[in-house]
Each structure stands twice: as structure tokens, then as C-alpha cells.
N, C-alpha and C positions, 0 to 999 in steps of 0.2 A: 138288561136295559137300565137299571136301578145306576149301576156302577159308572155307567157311562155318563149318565147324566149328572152325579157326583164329579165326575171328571170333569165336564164341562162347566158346571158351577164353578169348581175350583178354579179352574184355567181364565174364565173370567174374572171373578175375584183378583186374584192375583195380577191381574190386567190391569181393573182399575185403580186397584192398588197403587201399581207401579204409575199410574197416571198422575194420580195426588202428591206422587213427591218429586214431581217434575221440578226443577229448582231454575228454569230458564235460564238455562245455559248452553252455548251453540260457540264453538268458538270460531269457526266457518263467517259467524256472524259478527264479529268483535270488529268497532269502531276506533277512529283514533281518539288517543288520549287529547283529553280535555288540555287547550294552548292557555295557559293561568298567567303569561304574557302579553296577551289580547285581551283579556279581560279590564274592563272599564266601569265606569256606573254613571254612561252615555246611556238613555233611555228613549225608547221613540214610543206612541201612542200605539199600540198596537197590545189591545185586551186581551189575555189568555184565561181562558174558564174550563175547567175541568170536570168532564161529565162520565162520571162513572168511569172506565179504561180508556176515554178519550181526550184526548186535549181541543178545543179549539180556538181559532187566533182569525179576530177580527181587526181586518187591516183599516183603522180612520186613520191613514196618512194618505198623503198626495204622492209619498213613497213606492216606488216599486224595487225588491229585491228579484237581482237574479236568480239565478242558482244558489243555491247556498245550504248550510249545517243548521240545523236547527239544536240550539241543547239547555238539556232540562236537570236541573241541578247539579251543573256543571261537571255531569257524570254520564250522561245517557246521550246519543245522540244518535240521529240521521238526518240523510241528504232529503234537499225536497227539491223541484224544478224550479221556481221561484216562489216570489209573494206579491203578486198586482195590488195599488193601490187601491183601498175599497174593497180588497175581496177578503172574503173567509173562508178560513182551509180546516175541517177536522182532521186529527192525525190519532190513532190508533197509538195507547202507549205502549203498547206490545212489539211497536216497531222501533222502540228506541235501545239502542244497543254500548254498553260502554267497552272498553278497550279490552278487557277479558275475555268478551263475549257473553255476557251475562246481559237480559232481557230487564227494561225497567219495571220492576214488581207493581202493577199497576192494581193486583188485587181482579175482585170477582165474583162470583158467585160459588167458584168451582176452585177456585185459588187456595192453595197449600201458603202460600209465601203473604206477611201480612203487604196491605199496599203504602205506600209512599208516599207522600203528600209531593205535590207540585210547587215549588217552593221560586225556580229560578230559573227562566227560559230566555235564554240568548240566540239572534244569528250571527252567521257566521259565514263570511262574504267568501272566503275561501282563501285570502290574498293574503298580506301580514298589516290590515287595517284594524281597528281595534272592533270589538265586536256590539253588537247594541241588544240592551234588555230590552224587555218588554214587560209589559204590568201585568203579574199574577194575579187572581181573583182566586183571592182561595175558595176551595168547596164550602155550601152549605152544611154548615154542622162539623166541618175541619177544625181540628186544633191547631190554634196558629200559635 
């Protein structure tokens, strides 16, 4: 019985092991590459504050985006359904994917990979119109 439970330790061990160096990469997941064409330094009022693995984006515009790209230092991105004016959307930065297939290191508690800071969130209409920032709020206690 001794033995087996040494095995079982071991088997786990080695489990979580192999968890901690998960390096977030999916390439099933890989987003398109960032359009450095559409890029502008058009800005609309729309606050981005970043809490811990989450982004969220408070809409004070009379704006409403359709559909569209959301992207976060002009490397990470995903689709969202739109942005109604007045509304706030949190997004999970685990869902943000760059062209590789590599996950935005948003960091953690359990996180092997160091996190990222939040530096530069664009959308992104989908069309070939140029794209619009929006105002970072860096994290409390971020190095900017």
C-alpha cells in the first residue's frame, strides 16, 4: 500500500508540475495579426481599468460600437458583440489571443508567466476605418 501511494503522490506532483509551466499557448486559438494601418491616435472617452486578470471599459460616450475587435497593446485581441453607449463590459484577459496563439499573460496567483501591464486598448470596427483608442487607467501600484 506504502508503494502505491508513493505513486500516486508522484503522479500528481508531476501533474501539477506540468501545470505551472503552462506557457498559454493554443494555437486553435490564434487571433489575426494586429492591422498597424489602422492604427491612429483618434481617442474616444471610454475608461479602461484593469483589475487584477480583468479588463473593464466604461462606455461615457453617446457612442455605440457594433461588433467589433477589441485590442490590448496592439498584440492581444478578441471579438466582443458590441459596446452600447453608457454600458460597462468586463473582459477576462485570458481571453485575449495574439496571432500565434499565445494567451495575454495577465499573471495571477497561480501564474508561472510574469503579467503584462495594460498599456494600449483599441477597437476595432471590423471594416478598413481607422481604429479608436480608448483611455488606460493604469493599475494601482503599476509601473508606468
Amino acid at each position: 500500500m506504502h508503494a502505491l501511494s508513493l505513486i500516486i503522490v508522484s503522479a500528481l506532483s508531476l501533474t501539477l508540475l506540468g501545470a505551472c509551466n503552462y506557457r498559454g499557448y493554443d494555437a486553435a486559438s490564434a487571433g489575426p495579426a494586429y492591422r498597424f494601418d489602422l492604427h491612429t491616435t483618434n481617442t474616444a472617452d471610454v475608461q479602461v481599468f484593469r483589475d487584477g486578470t480583468h479588463i473593464t471599459l466604461v462606455n461615457a460616450t453617446a457612442t455605440t460600437w457594433p461588433a467589433a475587435r477589441i485590442w490590448v497593446n496592439q498584440r492581444f485581441s478578441r471579438s466582443i458583440d458590441g459596446l452600447d453607449a453608457g454600458e460597462t463590459m468586463s473582459i477576462g484577459l485570458f481571453s485575449f489571443w495574439d496571432e500565434d496563439g499565445e494567451s495575454f499573460p495577465a499573471g495571477g496567483f497561480l501564474s508561472s508567466r510574469q503579467s503584462m501591464p495594460v498599456r494600449l486598448v483599441e477597437i476595432d470596427s471590423g471594416d478598413d476605418t481607422p481604429m479608436v483608442g480608448f483611455i488606460t487607467i493604469a493599475a494601482t501600484g503599476e509601473k508606468k
